[in-house]
C-alpha positions in Angstrom: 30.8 52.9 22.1 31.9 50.7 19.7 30.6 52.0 15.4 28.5 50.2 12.9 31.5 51.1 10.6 32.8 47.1 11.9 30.4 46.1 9.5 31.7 47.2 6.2 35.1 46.1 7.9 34.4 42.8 8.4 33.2 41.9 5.1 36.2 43.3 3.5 37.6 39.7 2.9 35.8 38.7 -0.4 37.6 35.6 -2.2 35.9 37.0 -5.6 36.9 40.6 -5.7 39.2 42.1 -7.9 40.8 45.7 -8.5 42.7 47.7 -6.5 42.0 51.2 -4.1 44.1 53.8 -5.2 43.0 56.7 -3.0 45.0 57.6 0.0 43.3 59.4 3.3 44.3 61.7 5.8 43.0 61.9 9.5 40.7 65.3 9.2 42.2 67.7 11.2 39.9 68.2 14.2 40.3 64.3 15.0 42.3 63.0 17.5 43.9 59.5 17.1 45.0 57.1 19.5 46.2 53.6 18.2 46.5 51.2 20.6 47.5 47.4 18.0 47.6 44.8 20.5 44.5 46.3 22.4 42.6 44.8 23.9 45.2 41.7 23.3 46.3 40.5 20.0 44.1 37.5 19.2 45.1 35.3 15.8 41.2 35.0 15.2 40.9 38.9 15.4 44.2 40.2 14.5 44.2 44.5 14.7 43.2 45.9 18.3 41.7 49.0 18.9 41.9 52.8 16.7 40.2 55.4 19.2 38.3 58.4 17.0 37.9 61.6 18.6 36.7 64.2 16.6 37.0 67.5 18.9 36.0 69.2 20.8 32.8 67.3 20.9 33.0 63.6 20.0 31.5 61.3 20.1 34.5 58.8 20.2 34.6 56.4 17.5 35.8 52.9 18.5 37.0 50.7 15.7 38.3 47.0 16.6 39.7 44.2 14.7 39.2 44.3 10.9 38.2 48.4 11.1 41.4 49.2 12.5 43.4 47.0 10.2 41.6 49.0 7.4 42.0 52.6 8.7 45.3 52.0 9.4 45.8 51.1 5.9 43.7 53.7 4.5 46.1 56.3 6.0 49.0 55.0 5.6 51.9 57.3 3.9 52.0 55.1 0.9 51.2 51.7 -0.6 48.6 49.3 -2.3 45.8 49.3 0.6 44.5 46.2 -0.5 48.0 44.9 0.3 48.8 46.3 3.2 45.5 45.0 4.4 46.2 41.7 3.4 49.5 42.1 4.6 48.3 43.1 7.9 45.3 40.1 8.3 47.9 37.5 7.0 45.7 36.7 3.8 46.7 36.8 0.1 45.9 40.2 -1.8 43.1 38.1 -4.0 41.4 37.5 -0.6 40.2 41.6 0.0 37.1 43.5 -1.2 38.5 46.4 -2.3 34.9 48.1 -3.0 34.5 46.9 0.6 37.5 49.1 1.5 36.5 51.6 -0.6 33.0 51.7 0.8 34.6 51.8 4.7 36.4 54.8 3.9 33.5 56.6 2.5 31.7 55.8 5.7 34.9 57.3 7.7 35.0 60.4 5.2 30.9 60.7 6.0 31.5 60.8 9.8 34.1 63.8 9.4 36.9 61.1 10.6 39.2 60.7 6.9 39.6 63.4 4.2 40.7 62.5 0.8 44.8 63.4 0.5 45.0 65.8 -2.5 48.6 64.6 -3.1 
């Protein structure tokens, strides 16, 4: 099962956007991660394989692919600009990412029960 949260992801590239995201999430606690970066193989065109969401006991697993994994990945990161890290990560300049995009993605991921806001 693969989650309309792709969409925001993939319209996080914005040559026009400016500013920065300055919040930093956590996984929420009943979620289980796997992280699997070259899944299901690295490909230039759609650089940042696969982030399996689990939140248990019940699911349903979240699938996020490409661009969505790039971005949770930097979302939840110990520390760091995410815009840059995304950038970083996709091989683009910093001037190149939405960060209301990002912004927007994790509030989707925070909605789902899949990210909570880190209170330090």
């Amino acid at each position: 099962m693969t989650s309309g949260l792709g969409r925001a992801a993939e319209s996080a590239m914005d040559p026009g956007a400016e500013g920065t995201v300055a919040a930093r999430w956590w996984r929420a606690y009943a979620v289980a991660v796997v992280d699997v970066k070259g899944a299901p193989e690295e490909d230039e065109e759609a650089p940042g394989g696969v982030v399996y969401l689990a939140p248990l006991p019940d699911g349903p697993v979240v699938v996020l692919e490409g661009v969505s994994a790039v971005l949770y990945r930097a979302l939840t990161a110990a520390s760091g600009d995410v815009v840059e890290e995304v950038a970083r990560r996709l091989g683009v300049p910093p001037e190149d990412i939405d960060p209301e995009t990002i912004t927007e993605f994790a509030q989707e991921l925070r909605e789902a029960g899949l990210v909570v806001r880190a209170t330090s």
